[in-house]
MIKOLMAR-624190 format. One record per residue (C-alpha): residue in three letters; z, x, y. Coordinates in steps of 0.05 Angstrom, whole numbers, plus 5000, padded with zeros to 4 digits. Last residue first. Layout:
N
ALAZXY...
// end
This chain:
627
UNK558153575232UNK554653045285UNK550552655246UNK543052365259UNK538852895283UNK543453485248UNK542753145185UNK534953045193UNK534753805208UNK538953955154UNK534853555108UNK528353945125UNK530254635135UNK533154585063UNK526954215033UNK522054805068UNK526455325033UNK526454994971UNK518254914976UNK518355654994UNK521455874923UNK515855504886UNK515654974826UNK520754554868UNK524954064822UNK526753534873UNK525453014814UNK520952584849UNK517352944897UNK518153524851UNK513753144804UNK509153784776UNK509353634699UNK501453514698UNK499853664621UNK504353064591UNK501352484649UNK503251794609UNK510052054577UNK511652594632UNK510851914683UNK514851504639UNK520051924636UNK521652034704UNK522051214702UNK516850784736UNK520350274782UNK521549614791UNK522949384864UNK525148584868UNK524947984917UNK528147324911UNK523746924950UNK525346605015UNK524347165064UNK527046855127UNK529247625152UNK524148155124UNK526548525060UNK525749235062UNK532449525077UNK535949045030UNK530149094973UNK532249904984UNK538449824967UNK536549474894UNK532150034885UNK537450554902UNK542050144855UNK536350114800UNK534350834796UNK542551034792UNK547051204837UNK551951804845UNK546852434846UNK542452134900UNK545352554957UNK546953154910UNK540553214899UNK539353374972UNK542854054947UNK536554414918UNK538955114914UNK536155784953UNK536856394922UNK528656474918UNK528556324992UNK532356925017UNK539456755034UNK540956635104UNK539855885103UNK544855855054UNK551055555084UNK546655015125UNK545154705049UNK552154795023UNK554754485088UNK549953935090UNK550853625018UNK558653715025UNK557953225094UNK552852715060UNK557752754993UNK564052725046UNK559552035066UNK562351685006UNK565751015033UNK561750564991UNK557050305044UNK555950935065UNK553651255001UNK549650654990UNK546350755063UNK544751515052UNK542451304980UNK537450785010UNK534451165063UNK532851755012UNK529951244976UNK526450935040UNK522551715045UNK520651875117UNK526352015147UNK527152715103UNK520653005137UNK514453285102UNK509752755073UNK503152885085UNK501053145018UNK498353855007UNK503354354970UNK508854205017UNK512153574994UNK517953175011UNK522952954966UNK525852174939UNK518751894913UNK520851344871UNK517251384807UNK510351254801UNK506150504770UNK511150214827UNK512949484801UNK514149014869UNK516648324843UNK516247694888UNK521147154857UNK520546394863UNK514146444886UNK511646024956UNK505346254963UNK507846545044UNK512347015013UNK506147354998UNK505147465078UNK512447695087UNK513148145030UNK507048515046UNK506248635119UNK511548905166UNK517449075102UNK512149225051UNK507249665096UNK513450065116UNK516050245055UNK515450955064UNK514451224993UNK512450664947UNK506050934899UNK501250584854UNK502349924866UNK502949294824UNK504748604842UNK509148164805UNK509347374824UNK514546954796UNK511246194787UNK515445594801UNK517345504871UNK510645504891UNK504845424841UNK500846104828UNK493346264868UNK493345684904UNK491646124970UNK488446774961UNK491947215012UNK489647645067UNK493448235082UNK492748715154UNK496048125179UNK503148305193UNK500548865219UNK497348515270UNK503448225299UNK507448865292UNK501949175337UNK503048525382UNK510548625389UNK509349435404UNK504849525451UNK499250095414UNK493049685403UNK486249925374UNK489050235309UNK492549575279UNK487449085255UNK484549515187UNK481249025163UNK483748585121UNK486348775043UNK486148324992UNK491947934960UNK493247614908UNK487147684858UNK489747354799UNK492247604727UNK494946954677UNK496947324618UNK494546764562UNK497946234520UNK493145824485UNK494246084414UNK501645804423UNK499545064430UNK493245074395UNK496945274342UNK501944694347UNK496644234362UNK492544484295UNK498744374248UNK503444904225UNK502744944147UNK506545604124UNK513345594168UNK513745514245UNK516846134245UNK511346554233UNK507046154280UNK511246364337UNK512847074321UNK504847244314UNK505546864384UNK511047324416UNK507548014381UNK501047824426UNK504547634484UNK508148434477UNK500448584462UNK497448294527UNK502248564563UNK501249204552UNK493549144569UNK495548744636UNK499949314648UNK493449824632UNK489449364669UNK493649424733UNK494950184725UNK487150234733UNK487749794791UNK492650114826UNK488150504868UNK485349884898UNK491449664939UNK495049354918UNK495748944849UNK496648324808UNK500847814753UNK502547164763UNK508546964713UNK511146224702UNK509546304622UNK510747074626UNK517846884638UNK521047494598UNK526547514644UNK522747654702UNK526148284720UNK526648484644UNK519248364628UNK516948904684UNK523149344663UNK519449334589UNK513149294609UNK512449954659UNK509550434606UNK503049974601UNK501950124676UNK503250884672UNK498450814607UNK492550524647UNK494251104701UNK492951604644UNK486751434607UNK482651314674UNK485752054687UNK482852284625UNK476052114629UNK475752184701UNK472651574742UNK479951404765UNK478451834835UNK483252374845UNK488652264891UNK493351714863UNK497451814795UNK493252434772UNK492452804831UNK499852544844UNK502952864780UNK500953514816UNK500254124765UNK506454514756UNK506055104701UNK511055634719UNK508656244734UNK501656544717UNK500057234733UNK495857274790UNK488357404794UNK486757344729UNK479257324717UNK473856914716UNK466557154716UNK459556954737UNK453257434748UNK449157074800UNK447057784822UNK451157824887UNK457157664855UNK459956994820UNK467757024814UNK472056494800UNK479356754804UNK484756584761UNK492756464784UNK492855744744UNK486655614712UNK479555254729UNK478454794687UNK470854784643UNK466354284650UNK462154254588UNK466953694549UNK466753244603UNK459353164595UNK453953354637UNK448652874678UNK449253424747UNK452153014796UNK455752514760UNK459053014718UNK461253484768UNK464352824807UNK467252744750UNK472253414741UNK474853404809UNK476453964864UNK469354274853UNK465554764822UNK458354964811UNK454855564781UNK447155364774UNK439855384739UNK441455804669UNK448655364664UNK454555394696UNK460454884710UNK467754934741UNK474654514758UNK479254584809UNK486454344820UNK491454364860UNK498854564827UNK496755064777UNK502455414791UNK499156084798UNK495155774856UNK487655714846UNK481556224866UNK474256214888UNK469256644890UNK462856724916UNK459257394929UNK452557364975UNK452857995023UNK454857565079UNK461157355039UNK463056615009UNK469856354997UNK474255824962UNK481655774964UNK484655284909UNK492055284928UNK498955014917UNK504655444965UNK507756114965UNK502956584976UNK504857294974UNK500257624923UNK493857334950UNK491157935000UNK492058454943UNK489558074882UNK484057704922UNK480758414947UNK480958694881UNK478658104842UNK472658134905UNK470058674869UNK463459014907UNK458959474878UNK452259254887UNK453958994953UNK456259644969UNK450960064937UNK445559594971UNK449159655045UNK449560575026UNK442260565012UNK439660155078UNK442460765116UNK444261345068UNK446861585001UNK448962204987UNK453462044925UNK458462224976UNK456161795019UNK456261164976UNK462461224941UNK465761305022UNK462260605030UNK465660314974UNK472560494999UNK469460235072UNK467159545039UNK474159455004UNK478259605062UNK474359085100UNK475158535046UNK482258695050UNK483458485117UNK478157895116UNK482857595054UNK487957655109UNK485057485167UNK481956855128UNK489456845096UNK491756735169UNK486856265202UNK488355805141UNK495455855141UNK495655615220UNK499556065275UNK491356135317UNK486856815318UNK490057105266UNK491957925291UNK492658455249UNK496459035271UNK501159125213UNK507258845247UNK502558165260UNK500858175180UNK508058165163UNK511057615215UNK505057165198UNK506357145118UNK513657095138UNK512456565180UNK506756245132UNK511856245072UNK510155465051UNK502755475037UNK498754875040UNK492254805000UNK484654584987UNK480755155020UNK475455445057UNK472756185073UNK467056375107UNK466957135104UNK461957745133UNK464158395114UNK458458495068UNK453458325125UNK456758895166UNK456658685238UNK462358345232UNK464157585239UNK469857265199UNK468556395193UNK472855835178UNK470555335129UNK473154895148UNK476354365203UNK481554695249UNK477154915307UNK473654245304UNK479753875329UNK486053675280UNK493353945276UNK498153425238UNK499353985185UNK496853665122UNK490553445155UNK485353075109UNK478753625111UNK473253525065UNK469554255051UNK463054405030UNK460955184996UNK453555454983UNK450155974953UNK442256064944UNK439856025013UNK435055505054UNK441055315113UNK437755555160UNK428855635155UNK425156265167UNK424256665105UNK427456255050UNK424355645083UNK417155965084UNK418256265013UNK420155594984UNK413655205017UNK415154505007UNK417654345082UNK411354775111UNK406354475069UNK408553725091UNK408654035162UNK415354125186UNK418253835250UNK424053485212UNK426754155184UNK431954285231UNK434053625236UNK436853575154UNK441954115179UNK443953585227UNK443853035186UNK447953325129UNK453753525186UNK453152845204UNK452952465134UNK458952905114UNK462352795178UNK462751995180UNK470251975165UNK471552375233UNK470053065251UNK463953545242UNK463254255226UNK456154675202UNK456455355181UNK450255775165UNK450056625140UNK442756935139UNK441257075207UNK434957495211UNK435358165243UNK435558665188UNK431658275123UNK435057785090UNK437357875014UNK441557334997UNK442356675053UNK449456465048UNK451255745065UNK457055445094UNK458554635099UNK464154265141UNK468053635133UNK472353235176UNK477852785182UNK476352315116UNK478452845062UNK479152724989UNK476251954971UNK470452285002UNK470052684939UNK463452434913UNK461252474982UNK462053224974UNK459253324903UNK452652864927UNK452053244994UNK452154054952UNK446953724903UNK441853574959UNK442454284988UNK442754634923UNK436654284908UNK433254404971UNK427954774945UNK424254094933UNK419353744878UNK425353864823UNK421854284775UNK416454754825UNK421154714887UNK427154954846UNK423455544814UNK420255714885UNK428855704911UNK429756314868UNK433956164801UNK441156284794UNK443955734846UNK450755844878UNK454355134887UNK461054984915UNK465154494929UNK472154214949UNK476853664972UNK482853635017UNK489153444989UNK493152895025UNK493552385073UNK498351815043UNK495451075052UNK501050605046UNK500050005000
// end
């Protein structure tokens, strides 16, 4: 129901054939082009703030450009930045445009290795200067970088402090500008290491550029300028000289997955989208893994290799609960099973009234969970009849069959949502007007005061939408009892791998606790929790303990829940209103090879995201208390 901005999407292509062998099968040389759009719309689901394209022209002659960026803002970029590369060839003659040695010689944009980027802010910084891939000039073409990336790091102070004492200096205090001066850094001392090979093997001039690009290892280069990174990460670059590469946290937190064949290298942020774009099966795309590099050099020779050593496995539970798009083979698998794992407290809170039960979801990317509940629920019905007609002995009459036979799970589309009513107007009555509106619903969809109405989502972390919208418009059909079923757990911690959620006021669980621990005359645990949190704040960050869980430690799920109906419920409501949701459990259960859920549990899979917690509660302590 509330639309969380999070990880930013990725691609790249770096075609193995020259652009004539694309022109002769596929009627244009713009394959890698028109495949590079396709993986990045695929992904729009991933960024909606901007996009940006880079391309890398190989072999140009002194004097000719051969490295292209194009930036544009707003959830139209992609077709923008398309269009505008698309304008420099609209003069061409029909020759001209289908002519592969024409566009490699004169036209931008016609090169063999190209990266896209979808930009959703993480930081609350936006503007062109902040949408990728960011760009390293230098007059050596091997020295050249455009680097993008799907991550947030959570040591960029120290990062900062460390690279400023050395005499480097990022042109603006953001973690992108600062591994590009970092990954730049390195890619400098490995051109002039290569260049002293060169001379004293007596090369010269145009002898020494081909022995460096010949020679270059951008493992080296990652290794050293990647070993302090503290956050999830799948960085993508290209050089001037033609080398790709990308790399992925040793967490595994984002991912990235990767294809090759005889024509192409591609990778992207999402396995389908691969698929879709190129007709291969699942089984052919391979995962990118945690700490390894993706390297493709100047010849189009590919290689992975280990980058950093692998820590702790974490992958986001959210990529698979909410991010990604459902069209993955295994994620479609998944968020079915996170709504079948919800039946039991589902059949609990209406006390097994499937009978007087309307069952639906918001917003779209709880579908999949939808049918999966629906799919659960179907069986436990299933189970209830076989029940029935066993026990009405060995000769139960037609009506009596027909009876029980005819019971179904009655599923309706509930609500649907409006357009989106509230960015135009800021006062603050009318804004909470339209917001109250931003839901339609489909009226005679259950009978009032009889019918319980459950409504899936995929993911309660503010509340907001339910308290100014939700409750109160489906209050409106009358049920006897409105039940909100989460298909995630409740999300009690911030994140700083990616997702825009990074203060403590933010989350209504953490809301809840502090009000339950108030209303039951604990606040020494709110007082404790503070001290042992401000008492370490001099400790470096891999001493530092989670003690926020201290705040929740007392209750359990369904007290907090329970609180948080309080906090949520608008005044008048007349429904009895409920918040089930997923269990811990549950989620490992349904999502086994994604145990990152620190937004959940509070368990951190880096030392920085401690760090960042700690700075985080205090602060909201020290906004609201006086200790």
């Amino acid at each position: 129901m509330e639309e969380l901005k999070h990880e930013c999407g990725v691609a790249m292509i770096r075609l193995l054939k020259p652009l004539e062998y694309y022109e002769q099968k596929y009627g244009t040389w713009m394959y890698g082009l028109n495949k590079l759009y396709l993986l990045m719309e695929k992904q729009h689901n991933r960024g909606q703030e901007g996009a940006g394209l880079a391309c890398v022209k190989l072999e140009a002659n002194p004097g000719e450009e051969y490295m292209f960026r194009e930036r544009a803002l707003g959830s139209g970029a992609i077709t923008e930045i398309f269009g505008t590369v698309q304008g420099n060839f609209k003069d061409l003659t029909k020759e001209q445009l289908h002519d592969a040695d024409y566009a490699k010689k004169y036209l931008p944009f016609a090169g063999e290795a190209y990266m896209g980027h979808l930009r959703y802010s993480t930081t609350g910084k936006s503007g062109i200067s902040y949408v990728h891939p960011f760009l390293r000039r230098n007059n050596w073409r091997a020295k050249n970088l455009a680097l993008c990336g799907n991550f947030n790091m959570t040591n960029v102070d120290e990062i900062f402090a460390r690279i400023t004492a050395i005499g480097q200096h990022p042109r603006k205090y953001a973690d992108t500008y600062i591994m590009l001066e970092q990954v730049g850094h390195r890619l400098d001392r490995e051109v002039e290491r290569l260049f002293n090979l060169a001379e004293a093997e007596g090369l010269t001039g145009m002898g020494v550029t081909h022995y460096i690009e010949d020679h270059m290892d951008l493992a080296n280069v990652l290794r050293t300028s990647s070993k302090e990174w503290d956050g999830g990460y799948v960085i993508c670059g290209l050089t001037g000289s033609g080398e790709s590469f990308a790399v992925r946290d040793p967490w595994g937190i984002r991912p990235a997955f990767w294809y090759q064949d005889d024509e192409v290298a591609v990778l992207a942020s999402e396995r389908p989208v691969i698929q879709t774009a190129f007709n291969v099966p699942a089984g052919s795309i391979k995962e990118l893994m945690p700490g390894q590099a993706l390297l493709i050099n100047k010849a189009g020779k590919l290689r992975t290799t280990q980058i950093n050593k692998v820590r702790e496995v974490k992958p986001c539970s959210f990529e698979r609960i909410y991010f990604s798009r459902g069209s993955d083979v295994d994620i479609y698998r998944e968020r079915k099973l996170l709504g079948e794992k919800l039946i039991p407290n589902i059949l609990k809170a209406i006390n097994k009234d499937l009978d007087h039960t309307v069952f639906s979801f918001i917003p779209n990317t709880a579908e999949v969970a939808f049918y999966g509940m629906l799919q659960g629920l179907d069986d436990y019905l299933n189970e209830e009849k076989v029940q029935q007609i066993a026990s009405l002995g060995h000769s139960p009459n037609l009506e009596e069959l027909e009876q029980i036979l005819s019971r179904r799970i009655r599923s309706e589309k509930v609500a649907i949502k409006d357009i989106k009513l509230r960015t135009f107007i800021a006062e603050g009555n009318s804004r909470n007007d339209l917001a109250a509106h931003v839901y339609d619903i489909t009226y005679g969809s259950l009978v009032p005061g009889v019918d319980n109405l459950v409504i899936i989502d995929d993911s309660i972390v503010r509340g907001t939408t339910l308290k100014q919208s939700i409750i109160g418009i489906l209050d409106r059909l009358g049920p006897k009892k409105i039940v909100i079923v989460s298909s995630s757990p409740q999300v009690r911690y911030p994140d700083y791998y990616g997702i825009d959620m990074a203060k403590m006021s933010e989350f209504i669980a953490f809301k809840a606790a502090i009000e339950l621990l108030k209303d039951r005359d604990m606040k020494d645990v709110i007082a404790a929790a503070y001290r042992k949190s401000k008492d370490q704040m001099g400790l470096p960050k891999e001493q530092m303990v989670n003690y926020v869980k201290d705040i929740y430690a007392p209750f359990t799920d369904e007290e907090i829940s329970a609180k948080m109906v309080e906090l949520l419920t608008p005044a008048g409501t007349k429904a009895k209103v409920e918040i089930v949701y997923q269990p811990l459990e549950g989620l490992h259960e349904a999502c086994p090879n994604h145990r990152g859920d620190w937004y959940f549990s509070g368990d951190y899979p880096t030392p920085g995201g401690v760090k960042m917690l700690n700075n985080a509660f205090i602060d909201y302590i020290e906004q609201v208390y006086q200790f």
